[in-house]
Backbone atoms as SQL, in Angstrom:
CREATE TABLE atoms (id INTEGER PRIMARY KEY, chain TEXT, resi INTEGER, resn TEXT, atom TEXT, x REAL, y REAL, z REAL);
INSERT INTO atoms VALUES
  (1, 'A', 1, 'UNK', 'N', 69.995, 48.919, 62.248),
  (2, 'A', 1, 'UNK', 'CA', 70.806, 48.774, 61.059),
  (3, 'A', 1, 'UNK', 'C', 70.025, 48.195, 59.910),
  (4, 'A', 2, 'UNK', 'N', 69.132, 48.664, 59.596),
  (5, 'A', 2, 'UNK', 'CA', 68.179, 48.467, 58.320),
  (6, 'A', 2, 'UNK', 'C', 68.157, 48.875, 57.241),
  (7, 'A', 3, 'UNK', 'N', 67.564, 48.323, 56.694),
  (8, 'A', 3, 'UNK', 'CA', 67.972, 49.340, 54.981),
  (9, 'A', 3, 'UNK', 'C', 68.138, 48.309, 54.234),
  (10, 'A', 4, 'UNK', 'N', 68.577, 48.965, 52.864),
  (11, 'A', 4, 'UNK', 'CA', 68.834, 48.562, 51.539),
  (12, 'A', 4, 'UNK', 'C', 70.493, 48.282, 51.569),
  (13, 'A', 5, 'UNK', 'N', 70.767, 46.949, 51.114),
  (14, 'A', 5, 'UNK', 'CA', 72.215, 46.825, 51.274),
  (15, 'A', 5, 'UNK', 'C', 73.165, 47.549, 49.913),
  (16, 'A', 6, 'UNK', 'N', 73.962, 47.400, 49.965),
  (17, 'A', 6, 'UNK', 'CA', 74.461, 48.055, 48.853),
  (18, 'A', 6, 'UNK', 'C', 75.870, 47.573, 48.757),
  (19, 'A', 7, 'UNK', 'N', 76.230, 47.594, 47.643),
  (20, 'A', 7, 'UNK', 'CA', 77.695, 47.309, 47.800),
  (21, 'A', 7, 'UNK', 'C', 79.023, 47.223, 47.666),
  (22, 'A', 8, 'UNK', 'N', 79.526, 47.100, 48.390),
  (23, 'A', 8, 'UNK', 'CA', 80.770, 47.805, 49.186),
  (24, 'A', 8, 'UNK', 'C', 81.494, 48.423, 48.383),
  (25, 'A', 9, 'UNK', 'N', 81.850, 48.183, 47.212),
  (26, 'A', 9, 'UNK', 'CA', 82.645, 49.045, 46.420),
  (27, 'A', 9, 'UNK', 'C', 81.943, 50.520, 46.211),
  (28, 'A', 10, 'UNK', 'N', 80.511, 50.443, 45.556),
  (29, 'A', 10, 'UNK', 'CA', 80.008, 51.775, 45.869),
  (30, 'A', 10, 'UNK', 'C', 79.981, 52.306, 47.006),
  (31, 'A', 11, 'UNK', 'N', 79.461, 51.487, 47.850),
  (32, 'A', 11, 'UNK', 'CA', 79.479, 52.613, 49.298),
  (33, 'A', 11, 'UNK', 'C', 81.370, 53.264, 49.668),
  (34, 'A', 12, 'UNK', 'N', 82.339, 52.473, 49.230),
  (35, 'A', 12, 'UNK', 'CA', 83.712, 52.830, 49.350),
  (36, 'A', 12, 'UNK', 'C', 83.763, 54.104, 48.464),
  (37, 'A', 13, 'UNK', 'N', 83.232, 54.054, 47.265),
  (38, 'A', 13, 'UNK', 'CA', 83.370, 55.155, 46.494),
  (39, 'A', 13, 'UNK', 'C', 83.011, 56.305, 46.605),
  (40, 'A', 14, 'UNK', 'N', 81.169, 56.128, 47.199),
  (41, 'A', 14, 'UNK', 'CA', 80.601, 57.458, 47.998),
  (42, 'A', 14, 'UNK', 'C', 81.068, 58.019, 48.902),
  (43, 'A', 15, 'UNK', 'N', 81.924, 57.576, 49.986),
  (44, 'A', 15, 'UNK', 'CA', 82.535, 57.875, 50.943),
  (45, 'A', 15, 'UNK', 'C', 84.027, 58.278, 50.976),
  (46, 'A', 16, 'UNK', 'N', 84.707, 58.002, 49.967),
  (47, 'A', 16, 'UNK', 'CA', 85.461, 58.867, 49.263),
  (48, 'A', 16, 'UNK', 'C', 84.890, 60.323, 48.179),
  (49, 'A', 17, 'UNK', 'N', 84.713, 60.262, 47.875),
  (50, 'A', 17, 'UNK', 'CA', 83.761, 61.080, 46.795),
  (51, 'A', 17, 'UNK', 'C', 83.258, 62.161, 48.333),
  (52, 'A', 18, 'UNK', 'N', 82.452, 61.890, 49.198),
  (53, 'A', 18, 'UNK', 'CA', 82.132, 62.508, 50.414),
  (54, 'A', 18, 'UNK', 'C', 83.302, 63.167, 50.956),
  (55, 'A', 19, 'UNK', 'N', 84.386, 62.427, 51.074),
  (56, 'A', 19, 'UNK', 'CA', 85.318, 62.971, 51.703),
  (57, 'A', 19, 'UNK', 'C', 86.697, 64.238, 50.733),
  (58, 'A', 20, 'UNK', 'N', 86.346, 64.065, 49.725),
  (59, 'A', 20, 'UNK', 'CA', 87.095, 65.421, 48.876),
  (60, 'A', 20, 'UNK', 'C', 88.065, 64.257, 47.780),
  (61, 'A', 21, 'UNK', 'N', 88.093, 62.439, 48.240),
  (62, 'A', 21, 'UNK', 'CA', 88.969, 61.727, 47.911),
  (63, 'A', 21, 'UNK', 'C', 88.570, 60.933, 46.317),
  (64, 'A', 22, 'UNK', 'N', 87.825, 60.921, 45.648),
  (65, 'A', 22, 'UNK', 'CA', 87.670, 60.935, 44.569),
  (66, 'A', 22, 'UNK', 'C', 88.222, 60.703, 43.668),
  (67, 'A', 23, 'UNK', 'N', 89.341, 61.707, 43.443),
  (68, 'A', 23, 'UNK', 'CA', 90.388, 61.976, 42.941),
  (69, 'A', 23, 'UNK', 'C', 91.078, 61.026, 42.882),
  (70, 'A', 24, 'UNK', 'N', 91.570, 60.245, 44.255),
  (71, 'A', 24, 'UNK', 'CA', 92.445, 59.521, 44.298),
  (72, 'A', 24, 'UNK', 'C', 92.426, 57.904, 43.760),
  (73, 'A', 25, 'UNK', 'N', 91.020, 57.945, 43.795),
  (74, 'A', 25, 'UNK', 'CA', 90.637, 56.471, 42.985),
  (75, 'A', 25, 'UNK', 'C', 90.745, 56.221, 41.715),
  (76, 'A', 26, 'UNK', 'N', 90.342, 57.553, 40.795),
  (77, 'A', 26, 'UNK', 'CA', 90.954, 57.574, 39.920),
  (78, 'A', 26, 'UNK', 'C', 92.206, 57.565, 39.100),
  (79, 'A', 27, 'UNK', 'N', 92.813, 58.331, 40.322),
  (80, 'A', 27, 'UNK', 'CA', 94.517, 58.323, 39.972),
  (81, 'A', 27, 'UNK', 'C', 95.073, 57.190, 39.612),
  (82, 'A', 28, 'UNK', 'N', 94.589, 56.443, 40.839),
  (83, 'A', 28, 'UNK', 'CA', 95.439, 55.027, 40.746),
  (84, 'A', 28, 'UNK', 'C', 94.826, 53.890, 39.704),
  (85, 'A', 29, 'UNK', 'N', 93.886, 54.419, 39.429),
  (86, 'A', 29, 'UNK', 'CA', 93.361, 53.632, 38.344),
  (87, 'A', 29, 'UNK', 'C', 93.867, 53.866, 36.879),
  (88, 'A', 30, 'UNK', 'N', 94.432, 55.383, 36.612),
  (89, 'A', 30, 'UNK', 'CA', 94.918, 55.799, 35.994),
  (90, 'A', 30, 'UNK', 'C', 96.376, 54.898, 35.542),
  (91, 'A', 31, 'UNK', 'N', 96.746, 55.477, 36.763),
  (92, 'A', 31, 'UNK', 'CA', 98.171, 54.621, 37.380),
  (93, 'A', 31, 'UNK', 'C', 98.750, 53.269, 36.889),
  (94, 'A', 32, 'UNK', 'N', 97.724, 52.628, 37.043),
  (95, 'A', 32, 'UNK', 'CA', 97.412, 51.020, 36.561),
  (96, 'A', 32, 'UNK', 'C', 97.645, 50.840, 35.201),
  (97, 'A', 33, 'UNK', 'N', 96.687, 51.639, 34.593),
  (98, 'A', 33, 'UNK', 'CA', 96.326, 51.451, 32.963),
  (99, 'A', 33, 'UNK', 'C', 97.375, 52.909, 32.043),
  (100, 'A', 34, 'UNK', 'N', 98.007, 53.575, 32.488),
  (101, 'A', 34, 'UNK', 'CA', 99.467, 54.401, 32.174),
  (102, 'A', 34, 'UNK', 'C', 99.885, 53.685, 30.623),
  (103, 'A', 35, 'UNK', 'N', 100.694, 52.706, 31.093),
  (104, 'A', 35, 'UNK', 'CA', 100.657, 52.621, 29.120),
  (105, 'A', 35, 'UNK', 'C', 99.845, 52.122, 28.100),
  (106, 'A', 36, 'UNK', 'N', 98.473, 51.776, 28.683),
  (107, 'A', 36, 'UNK', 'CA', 97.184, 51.892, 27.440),
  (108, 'A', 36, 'UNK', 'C', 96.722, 53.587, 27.481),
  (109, 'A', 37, 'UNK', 'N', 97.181, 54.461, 28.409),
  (110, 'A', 37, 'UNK', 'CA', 96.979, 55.762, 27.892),
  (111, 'A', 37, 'UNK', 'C', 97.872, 56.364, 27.185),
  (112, 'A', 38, 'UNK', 'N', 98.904, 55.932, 26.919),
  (113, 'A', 38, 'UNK', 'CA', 99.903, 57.149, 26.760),
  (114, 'A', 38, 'UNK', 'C', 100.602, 56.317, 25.510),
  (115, 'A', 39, 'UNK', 'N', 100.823, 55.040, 25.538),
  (116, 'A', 39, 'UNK', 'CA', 101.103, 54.220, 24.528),
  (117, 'A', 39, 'UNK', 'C', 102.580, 53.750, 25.359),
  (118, 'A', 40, 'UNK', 'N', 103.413, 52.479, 24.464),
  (119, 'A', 40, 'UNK', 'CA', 104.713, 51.948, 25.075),
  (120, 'A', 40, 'UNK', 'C', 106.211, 52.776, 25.762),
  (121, 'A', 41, 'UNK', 'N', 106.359, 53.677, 24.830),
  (122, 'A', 41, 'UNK', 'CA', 106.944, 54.588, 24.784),
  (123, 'A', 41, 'UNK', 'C', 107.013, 55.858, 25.161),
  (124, 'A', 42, 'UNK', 'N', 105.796, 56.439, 24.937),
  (125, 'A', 42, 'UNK', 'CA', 105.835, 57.557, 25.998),
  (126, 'A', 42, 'UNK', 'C', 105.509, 57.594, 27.094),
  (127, 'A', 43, 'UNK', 'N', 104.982, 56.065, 27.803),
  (128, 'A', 43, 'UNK', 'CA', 105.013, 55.863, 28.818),
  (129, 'A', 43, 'UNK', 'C', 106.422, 55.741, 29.738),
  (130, 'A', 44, 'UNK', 'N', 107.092, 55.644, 29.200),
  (131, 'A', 44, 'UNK', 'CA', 108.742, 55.658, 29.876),
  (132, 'A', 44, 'UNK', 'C', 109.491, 56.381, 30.310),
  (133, 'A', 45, 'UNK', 'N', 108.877, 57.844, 29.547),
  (134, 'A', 45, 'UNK', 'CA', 109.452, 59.307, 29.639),
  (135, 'A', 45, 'UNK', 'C', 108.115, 60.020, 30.241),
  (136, 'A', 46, 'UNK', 'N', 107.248, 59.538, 30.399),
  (137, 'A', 46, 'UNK', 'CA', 106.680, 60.269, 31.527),
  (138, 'A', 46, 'UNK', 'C', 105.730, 59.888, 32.218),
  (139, 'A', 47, 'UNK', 'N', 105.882, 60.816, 33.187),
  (140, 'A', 47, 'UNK', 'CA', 104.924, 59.774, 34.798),
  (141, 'A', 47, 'UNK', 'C', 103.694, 60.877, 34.821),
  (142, 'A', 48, 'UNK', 'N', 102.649, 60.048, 35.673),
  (143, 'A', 48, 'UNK', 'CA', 101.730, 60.991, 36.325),
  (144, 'A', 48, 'UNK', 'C', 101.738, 61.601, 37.750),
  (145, 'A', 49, 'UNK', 'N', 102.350, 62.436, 37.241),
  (146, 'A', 49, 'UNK', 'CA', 102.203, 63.171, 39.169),
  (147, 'A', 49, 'UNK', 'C', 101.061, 63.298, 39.556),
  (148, 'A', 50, 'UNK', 'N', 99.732, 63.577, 38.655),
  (149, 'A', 50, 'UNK', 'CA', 98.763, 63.978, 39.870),
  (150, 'A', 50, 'UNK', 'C', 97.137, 63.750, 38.882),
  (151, 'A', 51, 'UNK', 'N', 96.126, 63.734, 39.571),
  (152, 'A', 51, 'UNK', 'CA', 94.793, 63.743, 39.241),
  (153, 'A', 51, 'UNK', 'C', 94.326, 65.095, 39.960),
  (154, 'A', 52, 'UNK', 'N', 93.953, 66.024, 40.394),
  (155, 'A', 52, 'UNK', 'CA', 93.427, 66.829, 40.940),
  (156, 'A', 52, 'UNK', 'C', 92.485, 67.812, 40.191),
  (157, 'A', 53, 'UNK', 'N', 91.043, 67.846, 40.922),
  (158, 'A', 53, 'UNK', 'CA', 90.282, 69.120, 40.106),
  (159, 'A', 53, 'UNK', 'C', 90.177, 69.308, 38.752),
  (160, 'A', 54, 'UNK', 'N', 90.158, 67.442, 37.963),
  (161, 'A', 54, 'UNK', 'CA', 89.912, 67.322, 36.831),
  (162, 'A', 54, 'UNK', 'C', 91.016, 67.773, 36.133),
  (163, 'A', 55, 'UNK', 'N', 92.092, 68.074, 36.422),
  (164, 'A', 55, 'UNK', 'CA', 93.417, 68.364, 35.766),
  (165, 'A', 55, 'UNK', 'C', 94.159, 66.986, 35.757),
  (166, 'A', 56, 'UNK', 'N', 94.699, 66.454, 34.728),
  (167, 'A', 56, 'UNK', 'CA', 95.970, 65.396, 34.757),
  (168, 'A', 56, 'UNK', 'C', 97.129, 66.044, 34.615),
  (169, 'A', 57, 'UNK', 'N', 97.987, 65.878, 35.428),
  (170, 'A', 57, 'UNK', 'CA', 99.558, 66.383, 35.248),
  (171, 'A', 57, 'UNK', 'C', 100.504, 65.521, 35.014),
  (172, 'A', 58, 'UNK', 'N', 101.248, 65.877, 34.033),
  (173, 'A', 58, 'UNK', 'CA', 102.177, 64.643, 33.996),
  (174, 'A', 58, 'UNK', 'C', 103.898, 65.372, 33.352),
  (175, 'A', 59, 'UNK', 'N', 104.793, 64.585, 34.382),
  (176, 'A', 59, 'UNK', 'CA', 105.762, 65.314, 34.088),
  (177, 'A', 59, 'UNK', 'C', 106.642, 64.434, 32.939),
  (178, 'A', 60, 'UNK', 'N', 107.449, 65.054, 32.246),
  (179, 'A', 60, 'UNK', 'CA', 107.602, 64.385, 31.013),
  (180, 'A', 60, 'UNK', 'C', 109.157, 65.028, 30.923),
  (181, 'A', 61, 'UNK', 'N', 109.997, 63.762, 30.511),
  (182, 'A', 61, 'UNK', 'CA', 111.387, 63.960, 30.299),
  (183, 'A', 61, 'UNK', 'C', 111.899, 63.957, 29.109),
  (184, 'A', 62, 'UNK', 'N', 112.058, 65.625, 29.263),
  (185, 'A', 62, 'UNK', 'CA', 113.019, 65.593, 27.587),
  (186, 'A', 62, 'UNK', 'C', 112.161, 66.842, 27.127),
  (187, 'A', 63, 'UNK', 'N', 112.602, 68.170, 26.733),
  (188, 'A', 63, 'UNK', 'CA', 111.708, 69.082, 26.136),
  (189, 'A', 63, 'UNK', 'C', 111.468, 68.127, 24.087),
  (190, 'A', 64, 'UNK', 'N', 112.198, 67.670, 24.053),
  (191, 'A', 64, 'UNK', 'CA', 110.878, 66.930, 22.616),
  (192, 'A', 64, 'UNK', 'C', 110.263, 66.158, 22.722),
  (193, 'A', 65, 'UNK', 'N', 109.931, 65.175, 24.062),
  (194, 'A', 65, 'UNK', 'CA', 108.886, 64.230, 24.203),
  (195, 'A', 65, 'UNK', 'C', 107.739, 65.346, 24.712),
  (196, 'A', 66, 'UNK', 'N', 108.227, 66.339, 25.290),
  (197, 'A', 66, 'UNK', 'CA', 107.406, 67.272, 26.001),
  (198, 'A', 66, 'UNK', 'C', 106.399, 67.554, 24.899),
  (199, 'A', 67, 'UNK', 'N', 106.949, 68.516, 23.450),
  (200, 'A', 67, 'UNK', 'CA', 106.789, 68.578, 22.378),
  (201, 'A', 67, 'UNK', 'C', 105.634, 68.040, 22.129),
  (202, 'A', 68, 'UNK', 'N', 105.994, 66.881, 21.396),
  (203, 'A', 68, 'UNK', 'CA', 105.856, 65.748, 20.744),
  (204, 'A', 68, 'UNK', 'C', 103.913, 65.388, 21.646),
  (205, 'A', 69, 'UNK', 'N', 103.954, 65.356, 22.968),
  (206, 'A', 69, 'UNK', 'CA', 102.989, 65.137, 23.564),
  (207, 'A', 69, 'UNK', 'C', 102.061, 66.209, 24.089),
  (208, 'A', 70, 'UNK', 'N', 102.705, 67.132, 23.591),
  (209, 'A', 70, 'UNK', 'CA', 102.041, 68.404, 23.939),
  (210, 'A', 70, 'UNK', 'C', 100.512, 68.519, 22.869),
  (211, 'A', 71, 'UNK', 'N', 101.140, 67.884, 21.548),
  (212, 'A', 71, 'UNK', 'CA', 100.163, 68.137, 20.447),
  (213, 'A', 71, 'UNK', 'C', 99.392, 66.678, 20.982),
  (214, 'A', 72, 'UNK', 'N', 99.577, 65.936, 21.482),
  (215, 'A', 72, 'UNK', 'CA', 98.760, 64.588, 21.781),
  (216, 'A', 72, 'UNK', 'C', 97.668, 64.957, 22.873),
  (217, 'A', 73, 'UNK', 'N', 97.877, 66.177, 23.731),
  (218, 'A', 73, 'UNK', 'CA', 97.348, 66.413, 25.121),
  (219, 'A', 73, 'UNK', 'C', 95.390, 65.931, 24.643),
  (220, 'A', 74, 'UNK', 'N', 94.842, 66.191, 23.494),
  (221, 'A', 74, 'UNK', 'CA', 93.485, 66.385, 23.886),
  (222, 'A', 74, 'UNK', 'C', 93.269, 64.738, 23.509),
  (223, 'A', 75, 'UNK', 'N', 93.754, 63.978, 22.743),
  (224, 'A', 75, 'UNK', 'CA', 94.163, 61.897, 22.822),
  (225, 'A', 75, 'UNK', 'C', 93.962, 61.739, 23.905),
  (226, 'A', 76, 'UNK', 'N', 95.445, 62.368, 24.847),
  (227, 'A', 76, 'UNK', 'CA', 96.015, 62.027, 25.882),
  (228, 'A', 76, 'UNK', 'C', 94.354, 61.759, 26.905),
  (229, 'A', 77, 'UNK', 'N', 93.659, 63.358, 26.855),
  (230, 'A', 77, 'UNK', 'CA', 92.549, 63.367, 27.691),
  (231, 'A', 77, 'UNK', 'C', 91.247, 62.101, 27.244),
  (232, 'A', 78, 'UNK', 'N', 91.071, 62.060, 26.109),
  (233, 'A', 78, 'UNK', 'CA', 90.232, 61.196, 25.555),
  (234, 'A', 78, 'UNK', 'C', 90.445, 59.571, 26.102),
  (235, 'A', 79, 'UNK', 'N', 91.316, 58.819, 25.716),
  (236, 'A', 79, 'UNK', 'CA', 92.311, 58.073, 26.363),
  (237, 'A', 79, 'UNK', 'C', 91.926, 57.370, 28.195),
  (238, 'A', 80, 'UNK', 'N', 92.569, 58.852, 28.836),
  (239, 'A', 80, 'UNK', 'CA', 91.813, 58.891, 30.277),
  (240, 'A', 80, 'UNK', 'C', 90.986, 58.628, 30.617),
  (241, 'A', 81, 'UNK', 'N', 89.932, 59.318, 30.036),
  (242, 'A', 81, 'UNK', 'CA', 88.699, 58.923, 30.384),
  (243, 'A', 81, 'UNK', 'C', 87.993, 58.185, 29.609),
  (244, 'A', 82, 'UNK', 'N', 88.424, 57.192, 29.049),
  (245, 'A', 82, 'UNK', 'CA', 87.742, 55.866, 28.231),
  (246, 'A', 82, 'UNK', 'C', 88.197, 54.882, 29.303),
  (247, 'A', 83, 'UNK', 'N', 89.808, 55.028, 30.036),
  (248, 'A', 83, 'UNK', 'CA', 89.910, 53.837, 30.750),
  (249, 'A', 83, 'UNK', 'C', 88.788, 54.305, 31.770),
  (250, 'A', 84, 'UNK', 'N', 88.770, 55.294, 32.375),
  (251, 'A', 84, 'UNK', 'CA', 87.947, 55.754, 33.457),
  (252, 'A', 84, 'UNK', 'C', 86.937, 55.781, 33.124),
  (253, 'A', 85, 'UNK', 'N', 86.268, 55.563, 32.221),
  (254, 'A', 85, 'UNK', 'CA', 84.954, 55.052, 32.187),
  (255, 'A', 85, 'UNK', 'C', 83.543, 56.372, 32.227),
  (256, 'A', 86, 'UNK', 'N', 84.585, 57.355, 33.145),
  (257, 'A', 86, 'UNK', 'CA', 83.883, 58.744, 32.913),
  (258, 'A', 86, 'UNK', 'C', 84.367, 60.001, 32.854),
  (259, 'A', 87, 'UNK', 'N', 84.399, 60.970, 32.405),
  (260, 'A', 87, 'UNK', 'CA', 84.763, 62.002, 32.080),
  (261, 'A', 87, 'UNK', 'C', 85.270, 63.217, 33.502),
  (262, 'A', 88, 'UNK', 'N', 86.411, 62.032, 33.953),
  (263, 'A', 88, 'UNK', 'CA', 87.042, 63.119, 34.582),
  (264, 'A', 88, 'UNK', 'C', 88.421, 63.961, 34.069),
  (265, 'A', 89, 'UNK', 'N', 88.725, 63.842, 33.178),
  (266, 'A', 89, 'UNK', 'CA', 90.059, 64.567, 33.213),
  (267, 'A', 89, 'UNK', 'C', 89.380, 65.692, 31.957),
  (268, 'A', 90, 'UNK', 'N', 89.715, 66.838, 32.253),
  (269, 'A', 90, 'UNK', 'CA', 89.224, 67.752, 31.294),
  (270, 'A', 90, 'UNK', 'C', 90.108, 68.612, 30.986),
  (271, 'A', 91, 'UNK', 'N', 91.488, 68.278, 31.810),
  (272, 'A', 91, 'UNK', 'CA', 92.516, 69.141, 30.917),
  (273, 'A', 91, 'UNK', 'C', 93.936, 68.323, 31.057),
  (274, 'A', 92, 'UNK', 'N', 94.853, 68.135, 30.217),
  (275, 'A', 92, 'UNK', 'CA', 96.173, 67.363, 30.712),
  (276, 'A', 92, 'UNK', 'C', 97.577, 68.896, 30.706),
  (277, 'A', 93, 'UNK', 'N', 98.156, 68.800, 31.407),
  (278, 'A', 93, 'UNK', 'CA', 99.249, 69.582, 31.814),
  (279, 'A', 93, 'UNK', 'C', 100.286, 68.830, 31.883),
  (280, 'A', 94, 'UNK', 'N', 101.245, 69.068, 31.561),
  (281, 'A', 94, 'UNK', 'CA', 102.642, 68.868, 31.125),
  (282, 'A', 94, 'UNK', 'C', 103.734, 69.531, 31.552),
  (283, 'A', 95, 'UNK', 'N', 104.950, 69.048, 32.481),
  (284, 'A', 95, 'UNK', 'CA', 105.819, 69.874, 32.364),
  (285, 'A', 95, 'UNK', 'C', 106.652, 68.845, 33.252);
């Protein structure tokens, strides 16, 4: 058991990341920080269902908040990946 130590949070991350799970660290990190992305208010009317394959989905209540955030979507992405620190979300979806 030799080697270079490393630690644990990265090796947790590589080994997600290894395993297809990636995704999911981000999500919830997402998750966390929800109304510094989206702002007070439209955080209320809509949730994030999902992180997957660089897509953010988020379902949103009310066809005029839908609207309304539809024209925000490329913020919305910018936003994301400032809390995330890196450029995973490259498209936001809505519905």
């Amino acid at each position: 058991m030799g080697g270079t130590p490393v630690p644990i949070g990265g090796a947790l991350q590589e080994s997600l990341r290894a395993q297809g799970l990636g995704f999911l660290m981000y999500e919830q990190k997402l998750r966390a920080q929800w109304t510094h992305v989206l702002g007070d208010r439209a955080a209320q009317v809509a949730a994030l269902v999902s992180l997957k394959d660089f897509v953010l989905q988020v379902k949103v209540d009310g066809a005029v908040w839908r609207n309304e955030l539809h024209y925000q979507c490329d913020a919305i992405r910018k936003r994301a990946n400032e809390v995330l620190g890196v450029e995973v979300v490259r498209e936001v979806r809505l519905r």
